[in-house]
C-alpha positions, 0 to 999 in steps of 0.5 A: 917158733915165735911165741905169740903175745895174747892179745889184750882188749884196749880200755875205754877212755872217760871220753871214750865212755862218755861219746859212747854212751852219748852216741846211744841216746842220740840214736833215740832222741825223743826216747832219751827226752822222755826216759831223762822227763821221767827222772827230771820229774822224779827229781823235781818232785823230791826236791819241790816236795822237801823245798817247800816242806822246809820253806813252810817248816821255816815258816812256822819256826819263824812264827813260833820264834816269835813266841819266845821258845828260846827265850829264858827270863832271870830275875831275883828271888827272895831271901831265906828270911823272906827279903827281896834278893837282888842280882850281883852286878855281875850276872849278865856279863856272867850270863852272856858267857854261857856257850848256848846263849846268842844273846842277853840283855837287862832292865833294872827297876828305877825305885821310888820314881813316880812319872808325871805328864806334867810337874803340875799333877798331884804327886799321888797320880802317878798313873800306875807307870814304872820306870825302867833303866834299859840296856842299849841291846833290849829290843833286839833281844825280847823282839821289841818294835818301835812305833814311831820316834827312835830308841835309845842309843849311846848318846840318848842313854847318857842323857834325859831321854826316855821311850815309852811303852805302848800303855804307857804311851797312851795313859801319858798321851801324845806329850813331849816330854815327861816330869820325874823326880824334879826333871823334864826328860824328852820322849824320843820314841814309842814302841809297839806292844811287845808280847815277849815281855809285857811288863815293858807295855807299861814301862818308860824306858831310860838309859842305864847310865841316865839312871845312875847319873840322875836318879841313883839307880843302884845299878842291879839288874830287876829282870834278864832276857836271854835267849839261847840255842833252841836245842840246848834252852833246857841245858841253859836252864840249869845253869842259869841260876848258878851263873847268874848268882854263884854264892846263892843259885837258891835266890834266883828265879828263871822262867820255864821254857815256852810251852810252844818248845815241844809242839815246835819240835814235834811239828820238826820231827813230823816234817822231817819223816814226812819229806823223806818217805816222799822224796824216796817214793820219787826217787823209786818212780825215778828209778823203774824209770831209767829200768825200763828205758835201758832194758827196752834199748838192749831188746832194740839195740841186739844187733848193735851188741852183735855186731861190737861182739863179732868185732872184738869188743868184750862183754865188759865193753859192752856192760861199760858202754849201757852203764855209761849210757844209763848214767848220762841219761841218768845225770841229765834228767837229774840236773833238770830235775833239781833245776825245775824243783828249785824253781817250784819252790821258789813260786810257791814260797814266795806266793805264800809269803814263806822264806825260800828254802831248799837245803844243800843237802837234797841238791846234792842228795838228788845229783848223787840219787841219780847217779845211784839210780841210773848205776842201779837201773842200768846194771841189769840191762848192761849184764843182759846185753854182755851176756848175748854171743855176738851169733845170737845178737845178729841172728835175732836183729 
């Protein structure tokens, strides 16, 4: 006798799978609209929910960063026979070398050079002003502004040519040119008040090689501003005095950090469980969605499954055929839903002035969301469906 073969099912193809699954939300367009309207909504909550909670936790980090958190000061102490101690010259280039900190600058005290508007005041008038040798970076690192004029660049910083700050500019007035130690040198610009650091308000500001070159500034730095990484202000901190005077750490003084770092990192903290809860609650609201959707088609569609079962298909078919159907539907609503959520955020970000923020991660946090959602929801109906003997399936149509 021949032996005979058994017979094997044929496996579906990822096209075959997609056409099928395709076939099915076409046959119910406008079900298929509301279930993917329902995920898209769910989507789009999650991801306008997160986008614009970050777009305002930006918000407040970029109006805290303009209180200094991560911004440290050095400066020289005193000795251990009460002296004044200076900083090596070597501090800030040692400073700039810590990993943590994005940036370093310094000023140093020009001594025993009083400022006049004119070399016609009395010598003892000297309005209470100091004068400052700056480096080229200072403004960019404590958040300084210019109000009118330029600030000093590498040419300027080599020649008699000073920048005023804000009180300073006022006492001295609207002049050209100011008088000190024997010499006029030309304003070239005035800055804003600067909040970081007010003791550069009542400051004229000169280059560091002007200095050395026309007043015998002896090239010790007076006060660096540093800032850092914000996570790692603290570790910054520690080693600060150290690095900037290895032989006397002790003779060193550093600032503490801004007393709006804890509240800063709070708020974050806050922020982040406050976007997760709701963005799982969308994602759940989503997912009864897709449920509800599939479990309803297979009620609808038994005839069909009787039909593919008395046909030849098999109950692993049939399970790949409302999986596959589920995940489209799925997939579809999801893409719309990130689409109109960045496009919420975007509104309102830019309604209330705010940067536009939507992290990487909840994009691609709610395409993979939907893939699991429509994967979870479509299990059950799909295991539902396979389990119907193609007799009952046609006999229930």
């Amino acid at each position: 006798m021949p032996r005979t073969r058994s017979l094997r099912p044929a496996r579906l193809s990822s096209s075959d799978l997609f056409r099928l699954g395709g076939s099915g939300l076409r046959a119910r367009p406008l079900r298929a609209v509301l279930s993917a309207l329902g995920i898209a909504i769910g989507i789009a909550a999650m991801v306008s929910v997160v986008g614009i909670g970050t777009s305002s936790q930006a918000s407040l980090d970029r109006a805290l960063a303009e209180l200094g958190t991560n911004m440290l000061t050095v400066a020289p102490g005193n000795t251990m026979f009460g002296e004044e101690a200076f900083l090596p010259d070597t501090a800030l280039s040692m400073i700039k070398r810590i990993a943590p900190v994005t940036a370093a600058t310094a000023i140093g005290t020009v001594a025993d050079t009083p400022i006049y508007r004119s070399d016609r005041i009395p010598k003892g008038e000297t309005g209470g002003l100091s004068l400052q040798a700056a480096q080229l970076d200072l403004l960019t690192t404590v958040g300084a502004t210019v109000a009118h004029g330029t600030w000093l660049n590498a040419a300027l910083a080599r020649y008699p040519a000073v920048v005023l700050g804000s009180a300073a500019a006022r006492r001295l007035g609207d002049v050209p040119s100011v008088y000190i130690g024997g010499r006029w040198y030309r304003v070239v610009g005035v800055l804003n008040s600067v909040p970081l650091a007010p003791e550069l308000d009542n400051s004229v500001l000169i280059g560091w090689d002007a200095a050395t070159s026309y007043l015998s500034f002896d090239g010790h730095a007076t006060t660096i501003y540093t800032r850092s990484v914000e996570s790692q202000v603290e570790n910054v901190r520690s080693v600060l005095a150290a690095t900037a005077n290895p032989e006397s750490p002790d003779e060193v003084n550093v600032s503490k950090p801004s007393d709006a770092l804890a509240p800063k990192r709070a708020a974050n903290k806050t922020y982040n469980a406050l976007l997760l809860g709701l963005g799982a609650v969308a994602l759940l609201v989503g997912g009864i969605g897709v449920a509800n959707t599939m479990v309803i088609s297979v009620l609808e569609r038994r005839s069909e499954i009787g039909l593919r079962r008395s046909l030849g298909a098999t109950r692993g078919n049939i399970r790949t055929q409302f999986v596959s159907e589920s995940l489209l539907l799925s997939a579809l609503g999801g893409a719309g839903g990130v689409l109109g959520g960045f496009v919420v955020t975007g509104v309102y970000a830019i309604s209330r002035d705010w940067p536009t923020v939507v992290p990487n991660w909840v994009i691609l946090g709610g395409l993979a969301a939907t893939v699991v959602i429509g994967a979870v929801a479509g299990l059950y109906p799909a295991i539902r469906a396979a389990r119907l003997a193609p007799t009952e399936a046609l006999a229930a149509a």
